[in-house]
PDB file of N, H, CA, C and O in Angstrom:
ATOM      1  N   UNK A   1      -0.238 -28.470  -5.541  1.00  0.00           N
ATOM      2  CA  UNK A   1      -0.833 -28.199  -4.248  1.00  0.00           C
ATOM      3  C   UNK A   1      -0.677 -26.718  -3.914  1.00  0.00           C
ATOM      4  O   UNK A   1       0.317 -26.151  -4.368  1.00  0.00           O
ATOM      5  N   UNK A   2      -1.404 -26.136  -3.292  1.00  0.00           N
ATOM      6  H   UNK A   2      -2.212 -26.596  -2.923  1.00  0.00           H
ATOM      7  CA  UNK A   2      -1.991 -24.615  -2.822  1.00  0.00           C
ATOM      8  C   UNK A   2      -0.734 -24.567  -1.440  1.00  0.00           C
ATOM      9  O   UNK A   2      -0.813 -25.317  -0.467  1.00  0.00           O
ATOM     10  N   UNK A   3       0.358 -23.544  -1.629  1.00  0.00           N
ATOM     11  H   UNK A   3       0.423 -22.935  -2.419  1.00  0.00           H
ATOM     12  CA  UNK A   3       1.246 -23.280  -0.760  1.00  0.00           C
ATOM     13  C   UNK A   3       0.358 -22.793   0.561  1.00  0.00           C
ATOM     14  O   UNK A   3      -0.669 -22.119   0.491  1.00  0.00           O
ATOM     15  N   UNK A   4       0.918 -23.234   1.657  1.00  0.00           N
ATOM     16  H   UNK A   4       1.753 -23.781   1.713  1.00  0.00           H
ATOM     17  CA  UNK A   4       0.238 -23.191   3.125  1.00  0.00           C
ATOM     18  C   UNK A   4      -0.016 -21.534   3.385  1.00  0.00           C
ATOM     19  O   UNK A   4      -0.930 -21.233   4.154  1.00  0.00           O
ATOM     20  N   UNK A   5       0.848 -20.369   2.700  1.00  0.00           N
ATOM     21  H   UNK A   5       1.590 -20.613   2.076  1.00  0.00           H
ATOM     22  CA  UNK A   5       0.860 -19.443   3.297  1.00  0.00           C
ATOM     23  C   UNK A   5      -0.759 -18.678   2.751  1.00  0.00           C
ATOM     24  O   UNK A   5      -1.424 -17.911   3.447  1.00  0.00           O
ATOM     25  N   UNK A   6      -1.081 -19.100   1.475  1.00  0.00           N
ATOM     26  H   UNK A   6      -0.541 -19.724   0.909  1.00  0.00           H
ATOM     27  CA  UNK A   6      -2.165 -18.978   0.827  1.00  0.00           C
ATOM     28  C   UNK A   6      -3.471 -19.627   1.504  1.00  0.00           C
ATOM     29  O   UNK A   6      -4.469 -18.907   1.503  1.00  0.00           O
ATOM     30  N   UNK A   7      -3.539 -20.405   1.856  1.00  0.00           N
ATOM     31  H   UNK A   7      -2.728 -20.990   1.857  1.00  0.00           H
ATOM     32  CA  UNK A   7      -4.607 -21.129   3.047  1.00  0.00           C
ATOM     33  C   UNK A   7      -4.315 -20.340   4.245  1.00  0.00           C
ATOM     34  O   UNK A   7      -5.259 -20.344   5.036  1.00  0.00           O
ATOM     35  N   UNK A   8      -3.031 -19.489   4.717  1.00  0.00           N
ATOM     36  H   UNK A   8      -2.265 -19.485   4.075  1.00  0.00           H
ATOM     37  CA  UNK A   8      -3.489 -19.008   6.060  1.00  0.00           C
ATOM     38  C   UNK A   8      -3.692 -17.536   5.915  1.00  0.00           C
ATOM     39  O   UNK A   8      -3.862 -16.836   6.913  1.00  0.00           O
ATOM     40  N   UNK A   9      -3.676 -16.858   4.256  1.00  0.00           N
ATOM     41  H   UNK A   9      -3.538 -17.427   3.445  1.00  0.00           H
ATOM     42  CA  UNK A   9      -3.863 -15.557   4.187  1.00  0.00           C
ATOM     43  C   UNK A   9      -5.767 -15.842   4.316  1.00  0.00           C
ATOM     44  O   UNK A   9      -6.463 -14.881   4.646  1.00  0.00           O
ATOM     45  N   UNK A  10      -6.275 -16.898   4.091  1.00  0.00           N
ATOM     46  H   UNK A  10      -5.710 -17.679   3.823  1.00  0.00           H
ATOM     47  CA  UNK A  10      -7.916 -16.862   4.510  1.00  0.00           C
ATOM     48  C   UNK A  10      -8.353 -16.601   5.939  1.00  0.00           C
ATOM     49  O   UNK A  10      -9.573 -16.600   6.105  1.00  0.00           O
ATOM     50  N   UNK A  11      -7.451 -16.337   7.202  1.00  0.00           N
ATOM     51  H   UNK A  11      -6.460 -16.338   7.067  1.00  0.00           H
ATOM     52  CA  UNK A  11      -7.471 -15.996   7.911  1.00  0.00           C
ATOM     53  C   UNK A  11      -7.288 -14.138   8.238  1.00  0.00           C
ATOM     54  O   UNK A  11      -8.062 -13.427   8.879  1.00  0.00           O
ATOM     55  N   UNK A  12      -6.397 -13.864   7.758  1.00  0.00           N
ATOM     56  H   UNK A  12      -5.769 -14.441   7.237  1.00  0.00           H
ATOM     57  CA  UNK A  12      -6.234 -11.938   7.593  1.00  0.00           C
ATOM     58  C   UNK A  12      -7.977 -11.511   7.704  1.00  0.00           C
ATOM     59  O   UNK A  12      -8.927 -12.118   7.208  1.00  0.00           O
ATOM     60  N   UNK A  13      -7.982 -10.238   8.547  1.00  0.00           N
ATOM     61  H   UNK A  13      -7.211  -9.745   8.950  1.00  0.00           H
ATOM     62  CA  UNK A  13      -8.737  -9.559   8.852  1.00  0.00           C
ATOM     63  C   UNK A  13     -10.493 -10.069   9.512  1.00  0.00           C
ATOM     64  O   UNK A  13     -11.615  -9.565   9.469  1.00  0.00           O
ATOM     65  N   UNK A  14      -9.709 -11.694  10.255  1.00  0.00           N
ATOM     66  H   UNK A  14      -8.798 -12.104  10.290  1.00  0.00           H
ATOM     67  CA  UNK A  14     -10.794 -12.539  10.615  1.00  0.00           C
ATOM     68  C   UNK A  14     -11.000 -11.769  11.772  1.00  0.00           C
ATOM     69  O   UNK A  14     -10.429 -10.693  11.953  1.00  0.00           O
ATOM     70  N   UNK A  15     -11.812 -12.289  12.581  1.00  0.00           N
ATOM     71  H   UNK A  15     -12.275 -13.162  12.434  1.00  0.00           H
ATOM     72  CA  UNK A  15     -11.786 -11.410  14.185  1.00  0.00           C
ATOM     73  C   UNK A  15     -10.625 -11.555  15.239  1.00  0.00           C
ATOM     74  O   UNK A  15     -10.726 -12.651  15.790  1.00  0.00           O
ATOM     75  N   UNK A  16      -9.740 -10.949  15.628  1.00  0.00           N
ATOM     76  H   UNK A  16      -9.658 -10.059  15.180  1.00  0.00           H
ATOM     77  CA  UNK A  16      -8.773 -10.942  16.109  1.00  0.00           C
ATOM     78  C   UNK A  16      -8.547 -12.020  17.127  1.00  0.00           C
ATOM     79  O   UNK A  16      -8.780 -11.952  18.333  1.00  0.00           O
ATOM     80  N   UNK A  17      -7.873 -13.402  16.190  1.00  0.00           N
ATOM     81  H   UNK A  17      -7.685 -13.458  15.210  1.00  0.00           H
ATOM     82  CA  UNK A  17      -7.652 -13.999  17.335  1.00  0.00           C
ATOM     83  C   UNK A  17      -6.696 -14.772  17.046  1.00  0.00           C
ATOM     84  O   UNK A  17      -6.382 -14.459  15.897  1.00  0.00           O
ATOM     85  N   UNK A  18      -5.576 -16.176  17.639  1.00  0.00           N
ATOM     86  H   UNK A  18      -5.831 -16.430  18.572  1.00  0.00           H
ATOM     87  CA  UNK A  18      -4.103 -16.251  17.328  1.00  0.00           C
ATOM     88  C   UNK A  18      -4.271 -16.723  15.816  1.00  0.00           C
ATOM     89  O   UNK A  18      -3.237 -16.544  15.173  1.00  0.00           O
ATOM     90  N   UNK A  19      -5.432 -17.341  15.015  1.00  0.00           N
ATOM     91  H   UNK A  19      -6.272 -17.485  15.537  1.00  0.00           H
ATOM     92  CA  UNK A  19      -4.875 -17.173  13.884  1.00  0.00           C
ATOM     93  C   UNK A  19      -4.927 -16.772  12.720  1.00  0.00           C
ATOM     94  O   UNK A  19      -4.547 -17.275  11.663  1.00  0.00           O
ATOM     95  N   UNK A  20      -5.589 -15.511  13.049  1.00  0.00           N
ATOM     96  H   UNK A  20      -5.898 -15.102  13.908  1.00  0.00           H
ATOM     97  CA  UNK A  20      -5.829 -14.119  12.418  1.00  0.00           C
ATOM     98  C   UNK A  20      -4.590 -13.351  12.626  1.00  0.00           C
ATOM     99  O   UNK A  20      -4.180 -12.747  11.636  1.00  0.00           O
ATOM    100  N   UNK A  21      -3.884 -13.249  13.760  1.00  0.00           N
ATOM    101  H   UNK A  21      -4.217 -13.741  14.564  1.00  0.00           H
ATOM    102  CA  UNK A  21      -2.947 -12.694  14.285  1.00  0.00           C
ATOM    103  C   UNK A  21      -1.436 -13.463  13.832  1.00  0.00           C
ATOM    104  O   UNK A  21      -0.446 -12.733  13.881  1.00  0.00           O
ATOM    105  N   UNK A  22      -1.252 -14.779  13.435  1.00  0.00           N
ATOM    106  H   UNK A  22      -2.056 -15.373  13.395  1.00  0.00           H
ATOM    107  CA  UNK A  22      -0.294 -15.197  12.571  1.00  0.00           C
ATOM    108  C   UNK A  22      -0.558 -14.742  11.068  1.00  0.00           C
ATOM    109  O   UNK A  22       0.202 -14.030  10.411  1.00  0.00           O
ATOM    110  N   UNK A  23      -1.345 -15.090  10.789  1.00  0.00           N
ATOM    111  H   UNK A  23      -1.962 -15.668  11.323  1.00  0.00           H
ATOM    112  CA  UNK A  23      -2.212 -14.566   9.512  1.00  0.00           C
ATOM    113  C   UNK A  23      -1.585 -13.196   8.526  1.00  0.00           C
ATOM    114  O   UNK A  23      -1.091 -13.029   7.411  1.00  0.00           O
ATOM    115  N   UNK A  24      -1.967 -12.374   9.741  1.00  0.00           N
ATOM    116  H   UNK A  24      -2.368 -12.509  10.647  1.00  0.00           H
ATOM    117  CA  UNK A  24      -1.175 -11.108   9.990  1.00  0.00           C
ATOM    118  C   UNK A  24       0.208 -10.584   9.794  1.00  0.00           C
ATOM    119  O   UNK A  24       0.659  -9.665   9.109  1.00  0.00           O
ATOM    120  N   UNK A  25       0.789 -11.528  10.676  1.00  0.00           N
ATOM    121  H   UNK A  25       0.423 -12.275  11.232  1.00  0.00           H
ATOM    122  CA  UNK A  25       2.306 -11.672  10.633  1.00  0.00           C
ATOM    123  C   UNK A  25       3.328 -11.890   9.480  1.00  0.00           C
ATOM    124  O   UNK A  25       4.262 -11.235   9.017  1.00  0.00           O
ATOM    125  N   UNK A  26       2.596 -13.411   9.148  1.00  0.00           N
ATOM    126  H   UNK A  26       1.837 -13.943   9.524  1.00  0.00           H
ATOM    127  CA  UNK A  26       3.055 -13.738   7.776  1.00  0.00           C
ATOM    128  C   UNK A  26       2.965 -12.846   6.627  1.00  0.00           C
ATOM    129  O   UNK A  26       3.870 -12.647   5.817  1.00  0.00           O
ATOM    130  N   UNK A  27       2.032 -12.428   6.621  1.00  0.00           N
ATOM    131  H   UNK A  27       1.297 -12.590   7.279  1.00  0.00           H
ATOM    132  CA  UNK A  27       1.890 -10.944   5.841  1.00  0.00           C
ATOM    133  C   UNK A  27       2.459 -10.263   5.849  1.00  0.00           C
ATOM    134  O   UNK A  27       2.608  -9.842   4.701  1.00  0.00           O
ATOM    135  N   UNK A  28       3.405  -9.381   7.032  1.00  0.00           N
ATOM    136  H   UNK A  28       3.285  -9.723   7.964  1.00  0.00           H
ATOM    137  CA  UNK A  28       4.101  -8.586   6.791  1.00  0.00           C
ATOM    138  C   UNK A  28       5.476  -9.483   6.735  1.00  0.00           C
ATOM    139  O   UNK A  28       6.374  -9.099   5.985  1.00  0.00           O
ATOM    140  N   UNK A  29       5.624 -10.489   7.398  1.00  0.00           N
ATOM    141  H   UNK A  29       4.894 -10.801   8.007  1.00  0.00           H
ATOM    142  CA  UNK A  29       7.109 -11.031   6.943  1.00  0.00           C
ATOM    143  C   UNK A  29       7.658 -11.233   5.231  1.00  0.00           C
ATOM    144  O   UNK A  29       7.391 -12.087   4.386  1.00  0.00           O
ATOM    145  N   UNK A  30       8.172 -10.519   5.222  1.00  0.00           N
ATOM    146  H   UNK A  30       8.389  -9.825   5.909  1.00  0.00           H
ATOM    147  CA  UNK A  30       8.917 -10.512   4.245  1.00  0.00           C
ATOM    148  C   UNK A  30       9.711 -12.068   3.367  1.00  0.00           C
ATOM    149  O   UNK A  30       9.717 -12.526   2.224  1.00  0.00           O
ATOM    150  N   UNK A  31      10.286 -12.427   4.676  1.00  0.00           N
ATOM    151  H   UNK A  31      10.281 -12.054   5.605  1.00  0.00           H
ATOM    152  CA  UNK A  31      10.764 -13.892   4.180  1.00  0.00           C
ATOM    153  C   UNK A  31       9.902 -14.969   4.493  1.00  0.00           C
ATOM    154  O   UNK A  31      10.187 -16.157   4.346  1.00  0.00           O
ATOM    155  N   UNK A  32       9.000 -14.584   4.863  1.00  0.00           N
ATOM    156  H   UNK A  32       8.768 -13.619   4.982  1.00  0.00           H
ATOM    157  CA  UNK A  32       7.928 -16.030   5.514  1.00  0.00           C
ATOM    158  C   UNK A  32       7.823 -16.710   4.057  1.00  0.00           C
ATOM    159  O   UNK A  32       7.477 -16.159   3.012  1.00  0.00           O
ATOM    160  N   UNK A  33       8.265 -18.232   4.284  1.00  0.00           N
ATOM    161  H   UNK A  33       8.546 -18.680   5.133  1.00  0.00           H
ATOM    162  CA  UNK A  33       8.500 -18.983   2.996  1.00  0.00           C
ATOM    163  C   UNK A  33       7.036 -19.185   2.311  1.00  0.00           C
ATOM    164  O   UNK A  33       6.387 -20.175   2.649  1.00  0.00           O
ATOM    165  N   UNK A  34       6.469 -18.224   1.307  1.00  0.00           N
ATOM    166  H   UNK A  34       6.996 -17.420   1.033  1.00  0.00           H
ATOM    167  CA  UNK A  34       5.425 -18.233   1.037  1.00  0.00           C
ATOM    168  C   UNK A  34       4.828 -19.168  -0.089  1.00  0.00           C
ATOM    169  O   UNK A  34       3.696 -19.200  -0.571  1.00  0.00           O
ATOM    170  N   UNK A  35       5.989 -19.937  -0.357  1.00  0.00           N
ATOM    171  H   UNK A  35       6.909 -19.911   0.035  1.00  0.00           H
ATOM    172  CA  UNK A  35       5.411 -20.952  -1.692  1.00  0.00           C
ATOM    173  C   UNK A  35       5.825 -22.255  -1.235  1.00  0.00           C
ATOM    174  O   UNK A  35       6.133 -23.080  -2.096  1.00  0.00           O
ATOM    175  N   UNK A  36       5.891 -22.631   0.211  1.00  0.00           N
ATOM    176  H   UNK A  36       5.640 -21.961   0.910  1.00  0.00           H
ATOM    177  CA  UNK A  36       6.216 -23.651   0.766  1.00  0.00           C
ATOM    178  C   UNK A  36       4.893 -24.639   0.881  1.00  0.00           C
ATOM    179  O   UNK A  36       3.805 -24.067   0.822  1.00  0.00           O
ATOM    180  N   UNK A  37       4.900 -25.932   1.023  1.00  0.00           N
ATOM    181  H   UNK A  37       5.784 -26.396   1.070  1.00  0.00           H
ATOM    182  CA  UNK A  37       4.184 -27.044   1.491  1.00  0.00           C
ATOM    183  C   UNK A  37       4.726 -27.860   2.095  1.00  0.00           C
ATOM    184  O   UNK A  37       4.249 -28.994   2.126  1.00  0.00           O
ATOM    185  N   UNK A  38       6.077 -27.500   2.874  1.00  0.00           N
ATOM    186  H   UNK A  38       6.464 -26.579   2.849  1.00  0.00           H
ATOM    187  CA  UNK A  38       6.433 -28.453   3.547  1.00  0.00           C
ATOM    188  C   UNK A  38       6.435 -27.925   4.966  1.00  0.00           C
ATOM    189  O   UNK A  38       6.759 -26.790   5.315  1.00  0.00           O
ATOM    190  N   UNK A  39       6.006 -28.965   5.759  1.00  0.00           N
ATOM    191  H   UNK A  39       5.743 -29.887   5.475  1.00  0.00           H
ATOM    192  CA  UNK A  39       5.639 -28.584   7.761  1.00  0.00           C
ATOM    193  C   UNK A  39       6.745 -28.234   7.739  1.00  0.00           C
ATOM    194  O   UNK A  39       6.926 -27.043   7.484  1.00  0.00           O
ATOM    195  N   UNK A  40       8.013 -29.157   8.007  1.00  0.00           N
ATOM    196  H   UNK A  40       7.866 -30.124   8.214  1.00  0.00           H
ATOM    197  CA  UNK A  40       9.477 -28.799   8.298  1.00  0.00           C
ATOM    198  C   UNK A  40       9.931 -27.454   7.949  1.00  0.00           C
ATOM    199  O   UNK A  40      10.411 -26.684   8.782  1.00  0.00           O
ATOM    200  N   UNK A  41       9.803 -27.225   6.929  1.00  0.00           N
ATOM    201  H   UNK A  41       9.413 -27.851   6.253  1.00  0.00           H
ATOM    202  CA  UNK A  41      10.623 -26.152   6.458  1.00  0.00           C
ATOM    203  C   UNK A  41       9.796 -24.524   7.258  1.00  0.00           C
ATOM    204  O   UNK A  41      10.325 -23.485   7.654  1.00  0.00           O
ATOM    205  N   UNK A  42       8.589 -24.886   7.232  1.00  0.00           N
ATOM    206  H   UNK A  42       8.159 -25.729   6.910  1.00  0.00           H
ATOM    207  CA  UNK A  42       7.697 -23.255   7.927  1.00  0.00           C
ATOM    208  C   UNK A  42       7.349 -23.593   9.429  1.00  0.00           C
ATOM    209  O   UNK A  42       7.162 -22.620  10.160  1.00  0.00           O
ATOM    210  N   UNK A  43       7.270 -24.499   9.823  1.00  0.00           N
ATOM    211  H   UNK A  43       7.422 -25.289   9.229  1.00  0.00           H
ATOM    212  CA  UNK A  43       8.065 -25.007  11.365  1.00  0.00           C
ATOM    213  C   UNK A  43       9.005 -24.089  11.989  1.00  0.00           C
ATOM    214  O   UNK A  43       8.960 -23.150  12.783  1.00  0.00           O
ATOM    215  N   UNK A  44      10.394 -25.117  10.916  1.00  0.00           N
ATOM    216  H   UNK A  44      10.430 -25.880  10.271  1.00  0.00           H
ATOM    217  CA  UNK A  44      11.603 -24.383  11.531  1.00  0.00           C
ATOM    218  C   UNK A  44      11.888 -22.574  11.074  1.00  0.00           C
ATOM    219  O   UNK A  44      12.814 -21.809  11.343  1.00  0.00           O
ATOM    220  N   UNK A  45      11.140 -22.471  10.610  1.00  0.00           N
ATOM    221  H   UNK A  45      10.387 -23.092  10.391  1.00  0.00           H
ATOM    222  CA  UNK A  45      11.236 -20.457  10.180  1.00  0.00           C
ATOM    223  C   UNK A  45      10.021 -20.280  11.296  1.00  0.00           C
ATOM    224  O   UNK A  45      10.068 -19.106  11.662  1.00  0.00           O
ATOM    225  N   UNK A  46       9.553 -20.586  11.596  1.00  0.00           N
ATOM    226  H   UNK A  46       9.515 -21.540  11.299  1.00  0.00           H
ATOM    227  CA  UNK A  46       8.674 -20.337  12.831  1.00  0.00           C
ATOM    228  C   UNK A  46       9.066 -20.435  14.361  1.00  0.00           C
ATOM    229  O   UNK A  46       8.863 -19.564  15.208  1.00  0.00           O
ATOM    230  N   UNK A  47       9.773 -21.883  14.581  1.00  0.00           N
ATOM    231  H   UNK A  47       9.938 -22.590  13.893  1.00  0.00           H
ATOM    232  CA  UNK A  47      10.949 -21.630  15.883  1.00  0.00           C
ATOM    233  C   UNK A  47      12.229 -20.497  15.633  1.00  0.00           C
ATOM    234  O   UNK A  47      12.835 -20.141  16.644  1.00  0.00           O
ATOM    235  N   UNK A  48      12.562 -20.044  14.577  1.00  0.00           N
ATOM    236  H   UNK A  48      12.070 -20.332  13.756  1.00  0.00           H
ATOM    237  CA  UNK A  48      13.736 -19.516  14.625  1.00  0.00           C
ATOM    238  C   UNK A  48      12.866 -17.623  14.641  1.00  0.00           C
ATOM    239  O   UNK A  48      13.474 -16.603  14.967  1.00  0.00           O
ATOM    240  N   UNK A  49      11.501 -17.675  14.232  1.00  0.00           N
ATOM    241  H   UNK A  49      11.007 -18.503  13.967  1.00  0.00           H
ATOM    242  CA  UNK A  49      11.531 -16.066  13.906  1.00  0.00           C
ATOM    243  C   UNK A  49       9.960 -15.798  14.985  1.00  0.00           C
ATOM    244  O   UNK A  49       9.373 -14.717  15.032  1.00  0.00           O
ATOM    245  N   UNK A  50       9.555 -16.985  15.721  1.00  0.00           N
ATOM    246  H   UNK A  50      10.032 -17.863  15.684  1.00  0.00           H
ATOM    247  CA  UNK A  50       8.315 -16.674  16.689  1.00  0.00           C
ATOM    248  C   UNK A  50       7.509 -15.808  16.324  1.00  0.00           C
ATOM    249  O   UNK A  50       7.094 -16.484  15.383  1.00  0.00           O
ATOM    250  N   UNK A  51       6.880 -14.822  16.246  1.00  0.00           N
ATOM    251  H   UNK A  51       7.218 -14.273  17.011  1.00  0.00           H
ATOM    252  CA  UNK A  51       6.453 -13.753  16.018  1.00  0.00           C
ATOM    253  C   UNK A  51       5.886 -13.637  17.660  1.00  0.00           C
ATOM    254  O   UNK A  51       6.398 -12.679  18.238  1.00  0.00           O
ATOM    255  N   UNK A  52       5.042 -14.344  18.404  1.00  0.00           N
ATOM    256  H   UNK A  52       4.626 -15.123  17.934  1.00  0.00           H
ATOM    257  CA  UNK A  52       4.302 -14.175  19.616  1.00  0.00           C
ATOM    258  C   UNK A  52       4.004 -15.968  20.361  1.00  0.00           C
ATOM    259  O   UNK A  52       3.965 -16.910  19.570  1.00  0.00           O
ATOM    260  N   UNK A  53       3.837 -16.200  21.752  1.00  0.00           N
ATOM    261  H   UNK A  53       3.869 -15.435  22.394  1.00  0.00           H
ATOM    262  CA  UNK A  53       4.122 -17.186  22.172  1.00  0.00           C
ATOM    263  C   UNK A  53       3.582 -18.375  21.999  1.00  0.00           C
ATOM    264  O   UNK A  53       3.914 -19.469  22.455  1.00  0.00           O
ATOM    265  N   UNK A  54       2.475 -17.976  21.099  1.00  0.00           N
ATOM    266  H   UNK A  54       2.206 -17.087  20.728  1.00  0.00           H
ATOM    267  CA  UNK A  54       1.497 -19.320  21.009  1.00  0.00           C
ATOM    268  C   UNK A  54       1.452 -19.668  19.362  1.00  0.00           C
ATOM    269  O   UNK A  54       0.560 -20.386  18.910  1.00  0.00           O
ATOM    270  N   UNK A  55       2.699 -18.978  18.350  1.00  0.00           N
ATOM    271  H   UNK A  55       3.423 -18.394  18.717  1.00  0.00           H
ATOM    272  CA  UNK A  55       2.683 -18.868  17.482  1.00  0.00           C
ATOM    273  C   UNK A  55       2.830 -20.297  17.028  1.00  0.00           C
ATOM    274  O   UNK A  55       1.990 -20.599  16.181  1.00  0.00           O
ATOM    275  N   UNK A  56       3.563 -21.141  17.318  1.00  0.00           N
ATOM    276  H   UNK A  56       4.246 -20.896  18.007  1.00  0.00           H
ATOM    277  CA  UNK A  56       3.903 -23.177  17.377  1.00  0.00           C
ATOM    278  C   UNK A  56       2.839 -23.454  17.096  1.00  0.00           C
ATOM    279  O   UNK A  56       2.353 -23.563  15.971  1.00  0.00           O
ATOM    280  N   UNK A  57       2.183 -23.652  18.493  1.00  0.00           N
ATOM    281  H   UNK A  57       2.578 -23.563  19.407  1.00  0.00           H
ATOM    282  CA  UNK A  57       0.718 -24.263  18.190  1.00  0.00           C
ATOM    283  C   UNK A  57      -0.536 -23.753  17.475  1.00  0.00           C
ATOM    284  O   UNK A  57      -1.335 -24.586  17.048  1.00  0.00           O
ATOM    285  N   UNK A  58      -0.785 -22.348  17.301  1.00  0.00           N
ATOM    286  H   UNK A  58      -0.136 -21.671  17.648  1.00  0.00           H
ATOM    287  CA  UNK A  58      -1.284 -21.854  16.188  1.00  0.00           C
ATOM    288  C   UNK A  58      -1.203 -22.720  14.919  1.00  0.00           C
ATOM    289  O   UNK A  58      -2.071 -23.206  14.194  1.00  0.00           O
ATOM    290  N   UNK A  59       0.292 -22.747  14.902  1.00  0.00           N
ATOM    291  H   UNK A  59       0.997 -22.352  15.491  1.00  0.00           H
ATOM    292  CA  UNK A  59       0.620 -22.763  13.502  1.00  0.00           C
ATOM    293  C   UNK A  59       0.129 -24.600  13.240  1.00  0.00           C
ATOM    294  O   UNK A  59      -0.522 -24.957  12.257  1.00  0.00           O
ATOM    295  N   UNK A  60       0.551 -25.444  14.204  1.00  0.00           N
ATOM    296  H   UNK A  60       1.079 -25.154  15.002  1.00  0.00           H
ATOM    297  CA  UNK A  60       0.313 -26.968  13.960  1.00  0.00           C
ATOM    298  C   UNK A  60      -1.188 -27.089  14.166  1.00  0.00           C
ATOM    299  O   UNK A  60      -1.708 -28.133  13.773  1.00  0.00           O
ATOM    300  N   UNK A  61      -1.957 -26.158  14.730  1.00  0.00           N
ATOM    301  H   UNK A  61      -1.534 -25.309  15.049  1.00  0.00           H
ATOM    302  CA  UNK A  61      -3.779 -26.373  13.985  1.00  0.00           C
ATOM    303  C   UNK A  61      -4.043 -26.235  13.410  1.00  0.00           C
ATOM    304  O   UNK A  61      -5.093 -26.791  13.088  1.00  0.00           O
ATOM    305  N   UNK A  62      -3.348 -25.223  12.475  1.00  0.00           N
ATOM    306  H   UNK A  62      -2.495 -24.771  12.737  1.00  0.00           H
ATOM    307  CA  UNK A  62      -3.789 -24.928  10.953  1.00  0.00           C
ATOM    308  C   UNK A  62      -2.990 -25.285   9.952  1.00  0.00           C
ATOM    309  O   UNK A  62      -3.071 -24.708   8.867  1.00  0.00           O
ATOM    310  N   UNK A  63      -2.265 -26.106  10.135  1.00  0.00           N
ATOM    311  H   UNK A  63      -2.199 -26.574  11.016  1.00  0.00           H
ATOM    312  CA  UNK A  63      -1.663 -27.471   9.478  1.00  0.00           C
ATOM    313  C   UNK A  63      -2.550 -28.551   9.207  1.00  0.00           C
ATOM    314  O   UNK A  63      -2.656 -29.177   8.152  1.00  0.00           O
ATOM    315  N   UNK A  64      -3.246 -28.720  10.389  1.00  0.00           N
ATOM    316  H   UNK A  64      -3.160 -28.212  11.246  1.00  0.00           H
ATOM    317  CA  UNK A  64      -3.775 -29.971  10.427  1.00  0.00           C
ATOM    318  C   UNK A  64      -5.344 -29.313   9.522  1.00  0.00           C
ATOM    319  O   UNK A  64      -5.805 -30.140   8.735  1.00  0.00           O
ATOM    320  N   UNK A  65      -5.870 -28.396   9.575  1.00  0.00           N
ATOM    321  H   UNK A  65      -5.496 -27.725  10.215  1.00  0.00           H
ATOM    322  CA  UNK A  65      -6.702 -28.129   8.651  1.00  0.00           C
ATOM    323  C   UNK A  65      -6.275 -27.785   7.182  1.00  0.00           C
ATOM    324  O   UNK A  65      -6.995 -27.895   6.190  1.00  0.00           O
ATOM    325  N   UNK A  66      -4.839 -27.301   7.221  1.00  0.00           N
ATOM    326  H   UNK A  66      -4.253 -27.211   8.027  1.00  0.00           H
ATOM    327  CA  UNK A  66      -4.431 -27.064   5.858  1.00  0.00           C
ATOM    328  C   UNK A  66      -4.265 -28.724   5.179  1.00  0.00           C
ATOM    329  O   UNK A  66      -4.387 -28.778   3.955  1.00  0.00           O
ATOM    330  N   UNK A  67      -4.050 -29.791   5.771  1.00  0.00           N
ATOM    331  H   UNK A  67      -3.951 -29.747   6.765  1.00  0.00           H
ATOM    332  CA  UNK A  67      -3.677 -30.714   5.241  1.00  0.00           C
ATOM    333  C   UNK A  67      -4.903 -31.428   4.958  1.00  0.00           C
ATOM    334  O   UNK A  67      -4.709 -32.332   4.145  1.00  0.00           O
ATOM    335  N   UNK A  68      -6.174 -31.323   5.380  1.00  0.00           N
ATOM    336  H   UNK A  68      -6.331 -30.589   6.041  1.00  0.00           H
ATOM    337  CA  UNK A  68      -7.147 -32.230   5.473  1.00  0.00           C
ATOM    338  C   UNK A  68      -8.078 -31.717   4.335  1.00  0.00           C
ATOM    339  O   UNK A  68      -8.998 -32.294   3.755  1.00  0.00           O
ATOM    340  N   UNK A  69      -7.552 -30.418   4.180  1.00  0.00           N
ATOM    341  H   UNK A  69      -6.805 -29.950   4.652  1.00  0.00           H
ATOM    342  CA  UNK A  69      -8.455 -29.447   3.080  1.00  0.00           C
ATOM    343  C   UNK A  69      -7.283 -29.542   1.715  1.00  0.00           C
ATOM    344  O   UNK A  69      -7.703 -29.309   0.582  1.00  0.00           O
ATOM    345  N   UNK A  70      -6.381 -29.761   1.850  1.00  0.00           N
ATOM    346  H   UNK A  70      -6.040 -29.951   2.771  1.00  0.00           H
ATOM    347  CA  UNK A  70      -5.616 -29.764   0.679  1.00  0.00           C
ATOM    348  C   UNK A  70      -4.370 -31.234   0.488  1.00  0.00           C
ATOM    349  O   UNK A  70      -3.629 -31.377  -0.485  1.00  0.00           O
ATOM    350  N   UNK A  71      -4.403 -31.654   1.034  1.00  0.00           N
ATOM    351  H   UNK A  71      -5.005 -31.538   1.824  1.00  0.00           H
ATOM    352  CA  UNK A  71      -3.840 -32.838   0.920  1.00  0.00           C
ATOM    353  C   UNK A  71      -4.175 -34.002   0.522  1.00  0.00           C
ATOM    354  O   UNK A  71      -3.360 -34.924   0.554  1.00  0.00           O
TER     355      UNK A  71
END
């Protein structure tokens, strides 16, 4: 299976909006768990490192498209 961070680098340099702007983020994070497929695990590195306030729910919509497209 295609690690989640790879499905949300198809977002980078979309038109600026929250998930272009995580997109972004993950990109420059250094530790953002980039060969992960598990919710839990990029969840909880997501409550613990936020990047901006709507970064949660960003992130659980494009879960739910990462999972329906690759799961």
């Amino acid at each position: 299976m295609r690690p989640f961070y790879q499905f949300l680098m198809t977002y980078r340099g979309k038109p600026h909006d929250e998930e272009s702007r995580l997109a972004e983020w993950a990109f420059a994070d250094l530790e953002f768990p980039k060969y992960s497929t598990d919710y839990n695990e990029i969840s909880i590195y997501l409550e613990m490192n936020s990047p901006f306030p709507n970064a949660l729910p960003t992130f659980d919509s494009l879960w739910e498209a990462y999972e329906s497209r690759f799961k």
